[in-house]
SEROLO-52741 format. One record per atom (N, C-alpha, C): residue number from 1; residue in three letters; chain; x, z, y. Coordinates in nm, 3 decimals. Each point is the difference from the previous one (the first is absolute). Layout:
N
   gutor   koldren   nukol         X         Z         Y
     NUM       ALA       A         X         Z         Y
...
***
This chain:
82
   gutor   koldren   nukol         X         Z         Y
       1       UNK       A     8.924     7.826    12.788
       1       UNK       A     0.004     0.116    -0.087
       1       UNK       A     0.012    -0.044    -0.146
       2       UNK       A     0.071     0.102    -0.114
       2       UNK       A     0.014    -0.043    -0.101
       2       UNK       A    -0.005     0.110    -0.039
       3       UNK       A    -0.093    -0.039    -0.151
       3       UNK       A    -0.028     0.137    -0.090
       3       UNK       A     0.043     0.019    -0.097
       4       UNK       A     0.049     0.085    -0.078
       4       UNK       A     0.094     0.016    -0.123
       4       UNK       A    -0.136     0.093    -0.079
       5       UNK       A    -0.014    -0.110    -0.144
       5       UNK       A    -0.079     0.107    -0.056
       5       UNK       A    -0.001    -0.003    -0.165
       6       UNK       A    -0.084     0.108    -0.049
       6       UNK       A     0.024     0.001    -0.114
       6       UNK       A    -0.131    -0.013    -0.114
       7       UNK       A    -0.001    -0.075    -0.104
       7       UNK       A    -0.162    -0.050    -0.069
       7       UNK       A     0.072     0.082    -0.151
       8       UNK       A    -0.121     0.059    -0.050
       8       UNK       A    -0.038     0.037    -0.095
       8       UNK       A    -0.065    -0.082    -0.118
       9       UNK       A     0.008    -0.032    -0.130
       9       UNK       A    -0.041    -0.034    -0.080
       9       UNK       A    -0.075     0.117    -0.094
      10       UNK       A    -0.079     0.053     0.019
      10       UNK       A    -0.034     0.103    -0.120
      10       UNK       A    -0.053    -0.037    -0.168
      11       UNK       A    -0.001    -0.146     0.014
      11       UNK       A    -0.052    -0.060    -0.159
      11       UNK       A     0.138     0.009    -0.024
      12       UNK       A     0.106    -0.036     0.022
      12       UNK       A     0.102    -0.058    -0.027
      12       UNK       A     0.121     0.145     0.048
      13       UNK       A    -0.037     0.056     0.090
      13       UNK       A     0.109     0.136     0.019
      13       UNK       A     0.110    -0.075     0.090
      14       UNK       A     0.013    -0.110     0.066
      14       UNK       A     0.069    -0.036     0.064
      14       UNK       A    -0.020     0.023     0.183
      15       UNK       A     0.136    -0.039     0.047
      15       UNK       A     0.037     0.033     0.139
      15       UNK       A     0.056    -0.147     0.046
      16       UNK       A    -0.036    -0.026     0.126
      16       UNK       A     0.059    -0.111     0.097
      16       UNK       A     0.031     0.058     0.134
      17       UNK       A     0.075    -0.048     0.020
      17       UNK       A     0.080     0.021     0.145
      17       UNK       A     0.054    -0.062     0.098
      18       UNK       A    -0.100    -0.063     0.085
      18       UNK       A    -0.031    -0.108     0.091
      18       UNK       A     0.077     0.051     0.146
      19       UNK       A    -0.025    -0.163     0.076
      19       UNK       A    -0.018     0.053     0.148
      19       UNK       A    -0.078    -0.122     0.102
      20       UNK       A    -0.089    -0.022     0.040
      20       UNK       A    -0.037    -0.100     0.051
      20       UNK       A    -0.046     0.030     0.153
      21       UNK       A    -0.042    -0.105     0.070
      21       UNK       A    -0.075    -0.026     0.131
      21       UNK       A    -0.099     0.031     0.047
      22       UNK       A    -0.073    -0.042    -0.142
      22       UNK       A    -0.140    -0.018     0.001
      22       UNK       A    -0.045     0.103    -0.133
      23       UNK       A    -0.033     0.095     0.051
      23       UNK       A     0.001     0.080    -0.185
      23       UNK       A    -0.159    -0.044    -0.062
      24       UNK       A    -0.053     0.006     0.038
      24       UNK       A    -0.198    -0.083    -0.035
      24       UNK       A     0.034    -0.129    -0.083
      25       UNK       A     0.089    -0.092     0.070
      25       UNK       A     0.020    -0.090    -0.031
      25       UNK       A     0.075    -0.014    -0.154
      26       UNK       A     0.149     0.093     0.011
      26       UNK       A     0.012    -0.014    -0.095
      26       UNK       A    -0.067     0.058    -0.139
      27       UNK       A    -0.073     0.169     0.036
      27       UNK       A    -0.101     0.014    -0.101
      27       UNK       A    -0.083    -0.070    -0.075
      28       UNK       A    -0.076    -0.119     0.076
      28       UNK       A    -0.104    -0.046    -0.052
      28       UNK       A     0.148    -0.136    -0.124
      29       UNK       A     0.089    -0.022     0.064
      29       UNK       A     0.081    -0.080    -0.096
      29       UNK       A     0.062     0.092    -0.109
      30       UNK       A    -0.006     0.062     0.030
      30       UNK       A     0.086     0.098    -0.143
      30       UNK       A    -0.133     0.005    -0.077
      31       UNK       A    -0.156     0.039     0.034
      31       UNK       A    -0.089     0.003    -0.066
      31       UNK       A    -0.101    -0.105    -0.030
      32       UNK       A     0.029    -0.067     0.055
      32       UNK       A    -0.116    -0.099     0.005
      32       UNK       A     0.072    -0.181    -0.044
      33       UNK       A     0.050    -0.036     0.115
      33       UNK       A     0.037    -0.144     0.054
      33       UNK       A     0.119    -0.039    -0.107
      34       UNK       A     0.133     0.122     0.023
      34       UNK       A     0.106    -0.060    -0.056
      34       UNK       A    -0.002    -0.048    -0.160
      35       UNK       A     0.053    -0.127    -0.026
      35       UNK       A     0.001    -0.044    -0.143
      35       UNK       A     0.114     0.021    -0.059
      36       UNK       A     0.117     0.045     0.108
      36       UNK       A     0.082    -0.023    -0.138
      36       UNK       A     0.155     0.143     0.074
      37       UNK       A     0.068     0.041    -0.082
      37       UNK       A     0.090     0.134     0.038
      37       UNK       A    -0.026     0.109    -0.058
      38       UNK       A     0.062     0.071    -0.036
      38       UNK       A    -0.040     0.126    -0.047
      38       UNK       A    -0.087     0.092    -0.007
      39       UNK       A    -0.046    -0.004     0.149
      39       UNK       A    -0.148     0.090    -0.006
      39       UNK       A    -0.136    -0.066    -0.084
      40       UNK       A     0.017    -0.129    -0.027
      40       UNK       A    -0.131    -0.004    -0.014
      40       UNK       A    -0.011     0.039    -0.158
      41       UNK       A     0.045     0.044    -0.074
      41       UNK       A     0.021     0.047    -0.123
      41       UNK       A    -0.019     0.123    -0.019
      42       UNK       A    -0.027     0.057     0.129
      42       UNK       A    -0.010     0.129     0.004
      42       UNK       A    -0.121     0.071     0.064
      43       UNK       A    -0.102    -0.043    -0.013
      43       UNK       A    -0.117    -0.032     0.136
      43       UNK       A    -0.094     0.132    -0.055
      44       UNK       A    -0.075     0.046     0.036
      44       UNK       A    -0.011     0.033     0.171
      44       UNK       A     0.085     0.059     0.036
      45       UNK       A     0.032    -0.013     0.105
      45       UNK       A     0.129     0.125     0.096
      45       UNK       A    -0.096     0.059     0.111
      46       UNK       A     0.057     0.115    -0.011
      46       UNK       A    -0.082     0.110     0.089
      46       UNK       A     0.147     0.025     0.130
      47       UNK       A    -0.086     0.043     0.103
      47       UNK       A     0.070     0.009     0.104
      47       UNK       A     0.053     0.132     0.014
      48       UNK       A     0.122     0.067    -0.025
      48       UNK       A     0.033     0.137     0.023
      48       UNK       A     0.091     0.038     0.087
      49       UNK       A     0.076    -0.092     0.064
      49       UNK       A     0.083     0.058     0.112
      49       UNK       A     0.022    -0.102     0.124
      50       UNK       A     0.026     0.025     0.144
      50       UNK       A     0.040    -0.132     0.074
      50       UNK       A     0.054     0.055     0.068
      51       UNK       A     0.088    -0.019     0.099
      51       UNK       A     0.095     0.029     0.105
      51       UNK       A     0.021    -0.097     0.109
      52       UNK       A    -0.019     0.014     0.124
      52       UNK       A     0.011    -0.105     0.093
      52       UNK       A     0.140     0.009     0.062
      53       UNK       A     0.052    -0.093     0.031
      53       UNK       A     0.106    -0.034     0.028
      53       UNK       A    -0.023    -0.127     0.134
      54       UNK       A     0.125     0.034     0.154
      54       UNK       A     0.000    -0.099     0.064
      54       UNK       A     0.055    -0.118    -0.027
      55       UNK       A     0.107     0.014    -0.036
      55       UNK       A     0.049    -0.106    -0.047
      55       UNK       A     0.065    -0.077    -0.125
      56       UNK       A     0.041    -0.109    -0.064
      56       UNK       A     0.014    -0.030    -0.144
      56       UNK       A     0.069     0.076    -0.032
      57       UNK       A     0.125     0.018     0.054
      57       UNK       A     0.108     0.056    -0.067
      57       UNK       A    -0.016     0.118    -0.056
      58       UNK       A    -0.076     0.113     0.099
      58       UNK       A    -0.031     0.126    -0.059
      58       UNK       A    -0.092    -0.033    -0.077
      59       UNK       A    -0.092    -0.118    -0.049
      59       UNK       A    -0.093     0.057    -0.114
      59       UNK       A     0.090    -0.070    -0.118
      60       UNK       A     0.075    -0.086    -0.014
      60       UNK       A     0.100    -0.030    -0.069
      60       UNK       A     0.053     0.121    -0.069
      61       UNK       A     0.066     0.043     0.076
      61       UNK       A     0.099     0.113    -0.032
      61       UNK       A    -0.072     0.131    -0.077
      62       UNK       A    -0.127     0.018     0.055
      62       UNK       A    -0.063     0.100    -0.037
      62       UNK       A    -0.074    -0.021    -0.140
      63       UNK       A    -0.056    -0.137    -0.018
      63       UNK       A    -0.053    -0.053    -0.139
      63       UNK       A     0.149    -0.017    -0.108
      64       UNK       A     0.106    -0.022     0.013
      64       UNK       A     0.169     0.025    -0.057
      64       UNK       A     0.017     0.109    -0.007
      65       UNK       A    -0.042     0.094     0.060
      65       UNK       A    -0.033     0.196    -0.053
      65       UNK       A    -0.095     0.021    -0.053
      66       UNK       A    -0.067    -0.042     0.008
      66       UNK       A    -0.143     0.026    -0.082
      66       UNK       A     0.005    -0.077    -0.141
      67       UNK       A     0.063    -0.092    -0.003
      67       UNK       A     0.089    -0.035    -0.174
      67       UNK       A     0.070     0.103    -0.021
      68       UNK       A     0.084     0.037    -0.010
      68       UNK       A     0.105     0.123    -0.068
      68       UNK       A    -0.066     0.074    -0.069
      69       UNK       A     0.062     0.083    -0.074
      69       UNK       A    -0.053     0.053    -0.092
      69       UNK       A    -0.023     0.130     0.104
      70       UNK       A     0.007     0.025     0.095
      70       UNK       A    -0.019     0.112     0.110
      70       UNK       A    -0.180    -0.031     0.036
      71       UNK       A     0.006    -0.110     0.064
      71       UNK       A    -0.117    -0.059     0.045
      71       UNK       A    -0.122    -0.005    -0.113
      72       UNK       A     0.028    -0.077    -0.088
      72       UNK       A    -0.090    -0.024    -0.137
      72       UNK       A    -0.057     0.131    -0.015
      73       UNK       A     0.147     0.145    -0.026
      73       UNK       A    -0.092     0.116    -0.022
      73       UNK       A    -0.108     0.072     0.086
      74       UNK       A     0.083    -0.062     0.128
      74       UNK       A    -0.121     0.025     0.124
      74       UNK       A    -0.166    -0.087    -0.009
      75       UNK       A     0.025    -0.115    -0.046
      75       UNK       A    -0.143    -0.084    -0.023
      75       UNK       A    -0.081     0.067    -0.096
      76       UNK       A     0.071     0.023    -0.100
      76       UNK       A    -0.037     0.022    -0.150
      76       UNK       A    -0.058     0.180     0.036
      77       UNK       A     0.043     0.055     0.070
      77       UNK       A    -0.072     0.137     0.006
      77       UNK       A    -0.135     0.006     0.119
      78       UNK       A    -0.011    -0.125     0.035
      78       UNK       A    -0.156    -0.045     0.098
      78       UNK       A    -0.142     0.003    -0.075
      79       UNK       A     0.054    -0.072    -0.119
      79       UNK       A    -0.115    -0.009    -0.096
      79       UNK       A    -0.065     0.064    -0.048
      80       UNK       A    -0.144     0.028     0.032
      80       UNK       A    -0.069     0.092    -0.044
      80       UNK       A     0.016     0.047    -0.158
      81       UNK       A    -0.009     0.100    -0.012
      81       UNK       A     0.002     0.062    -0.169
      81       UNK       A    -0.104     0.011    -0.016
      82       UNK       A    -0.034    -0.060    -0.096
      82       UNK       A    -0.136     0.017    -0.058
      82       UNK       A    -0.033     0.108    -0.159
***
């Protein structure tokens, strides 16, 4: 199984748009472990969307829609308003 998901930055107002194996796994590296890439400049990331997927290709394809400016507006309207 593979999960396509999406992290929140609320210090920073930013969006990421992943897809991994192991989603725990990669959380604790986007927040914790990883030293070096883009997210960590952007820390904490909050967890706001995931999607399971059987196989790579569809979570591939589906995280490549979820970039577009179609998708983004779809992430970007998840976020709670405060």
């Amino acid at each position: 199984m593979f999960t396509v998901y999406a992290l929140y930055s609320e210090k920073f107002d930013k969006i990421y748009i992943g897809f991994t194996s192991n989603l725990q796994k990669r959380l604790i590296s986007h927040n914790e472990l990883g030293t070096k890439g883009w997210t960590i400049a952007f820390r904490p990331w909050k967890l706001i969307h995931t999607e399971t997927f059987k196989s790579k290709k569809e979570a591939m394809n589906r995280e490549k829609h979820l970039k577009t400016g179609v998708g983004r507006e779809f992430i970007r309207n998840l976020i709670p308003k405060i």
